[in-house]
C-alpha positions as CSV (number, residue, x, y, z in Angstrom):
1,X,45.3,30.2,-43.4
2,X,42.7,32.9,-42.2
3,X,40.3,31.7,-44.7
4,X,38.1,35.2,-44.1
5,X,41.2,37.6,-44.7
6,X,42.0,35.5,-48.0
7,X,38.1,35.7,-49.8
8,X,38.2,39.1,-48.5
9,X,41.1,40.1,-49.9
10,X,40.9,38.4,-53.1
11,X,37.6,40.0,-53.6
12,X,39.0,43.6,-53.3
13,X,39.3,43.9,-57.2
14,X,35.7,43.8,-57.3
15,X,35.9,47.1,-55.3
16,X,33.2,46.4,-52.8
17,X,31.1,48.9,-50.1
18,X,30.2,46.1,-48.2
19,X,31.3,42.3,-47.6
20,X,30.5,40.1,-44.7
21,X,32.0,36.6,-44.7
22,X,30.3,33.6,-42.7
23,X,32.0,30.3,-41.7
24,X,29.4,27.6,-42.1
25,X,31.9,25.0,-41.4
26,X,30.3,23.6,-38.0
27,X,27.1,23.3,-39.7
28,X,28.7,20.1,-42.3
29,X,30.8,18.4,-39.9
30,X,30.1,14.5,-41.2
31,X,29.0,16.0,-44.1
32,X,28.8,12.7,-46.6
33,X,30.3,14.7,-50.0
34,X,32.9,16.5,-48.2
35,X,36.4,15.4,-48.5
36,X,37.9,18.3,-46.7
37,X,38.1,22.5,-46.7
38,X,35.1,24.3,-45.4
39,X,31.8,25.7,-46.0
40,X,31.4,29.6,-46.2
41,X,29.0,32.5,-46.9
42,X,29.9,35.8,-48.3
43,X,27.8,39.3,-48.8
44,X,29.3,41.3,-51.3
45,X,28.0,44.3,-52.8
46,X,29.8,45.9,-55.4
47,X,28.9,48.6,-58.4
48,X,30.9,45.7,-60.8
49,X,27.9,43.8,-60.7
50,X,25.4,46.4,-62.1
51,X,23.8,45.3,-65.0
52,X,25.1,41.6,-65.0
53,X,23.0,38.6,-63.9
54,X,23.1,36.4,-60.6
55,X,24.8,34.0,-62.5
56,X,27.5,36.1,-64.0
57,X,27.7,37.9,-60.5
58,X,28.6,34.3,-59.0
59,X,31.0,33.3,-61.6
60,X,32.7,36.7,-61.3
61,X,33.2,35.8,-57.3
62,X,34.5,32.1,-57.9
63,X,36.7,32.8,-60.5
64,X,38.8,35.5,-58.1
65,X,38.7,32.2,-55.8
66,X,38.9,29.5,-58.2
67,X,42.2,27.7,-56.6
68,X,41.0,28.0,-53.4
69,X,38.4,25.5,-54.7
70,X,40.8,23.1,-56.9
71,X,43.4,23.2,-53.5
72,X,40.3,21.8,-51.6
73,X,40.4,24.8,-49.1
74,X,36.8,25.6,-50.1
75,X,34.2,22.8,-50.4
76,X,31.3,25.4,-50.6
77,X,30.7,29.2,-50.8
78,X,26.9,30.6,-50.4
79,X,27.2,33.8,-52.6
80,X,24.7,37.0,-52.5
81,X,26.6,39.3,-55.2
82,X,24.3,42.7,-55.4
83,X,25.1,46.3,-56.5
84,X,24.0,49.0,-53.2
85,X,20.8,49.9,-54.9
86,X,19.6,46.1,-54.5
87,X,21.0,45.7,-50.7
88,X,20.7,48.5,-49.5
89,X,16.8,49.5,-50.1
């Protein structure tokens, strides 16, 4: 599975300008806790997140994701969820 292309499109609901996906994987290899499925970072800014809190903003991203996590084909996932105003100046 092209792990990038799935997050990414998964995440298109959230209607993005901008998303930049990192694999982190080599960085955990031996990695005592993991059991399995890597270790990623996304970008995302989106307008959906105006008004809502980091928190909410994270949960909004894991739950579009959420089997990806149970199936074990995500161990972790670094999020920075911001609207353009906050990224972009």
């Amino acid at each position: 599975m092209d792990m990038q292309a799935e997050i990414e499109g998964r995440l298109k609901s959230l209607e993005y300008e901008f998303f930049e996906f990192t694999d982190e994987s080599h960085h955990h290899i031996g990695h005592a806790g993991n059991k399995g499925g890597g270790h990623y970072a996304v970008v995302i800014v989106s307008e959906a997140f105006r008004g809502i809190s980091r928190l909410n903003r994270q949960r909004m991203v894991k739950t579009l994701l959420q089997d990806l996590f149970s199936d074990g084909l995500i161990h972790a996932l670094s999020i920075k969820a911001a609207t353009s105003d906050e990224y972009f100046n």
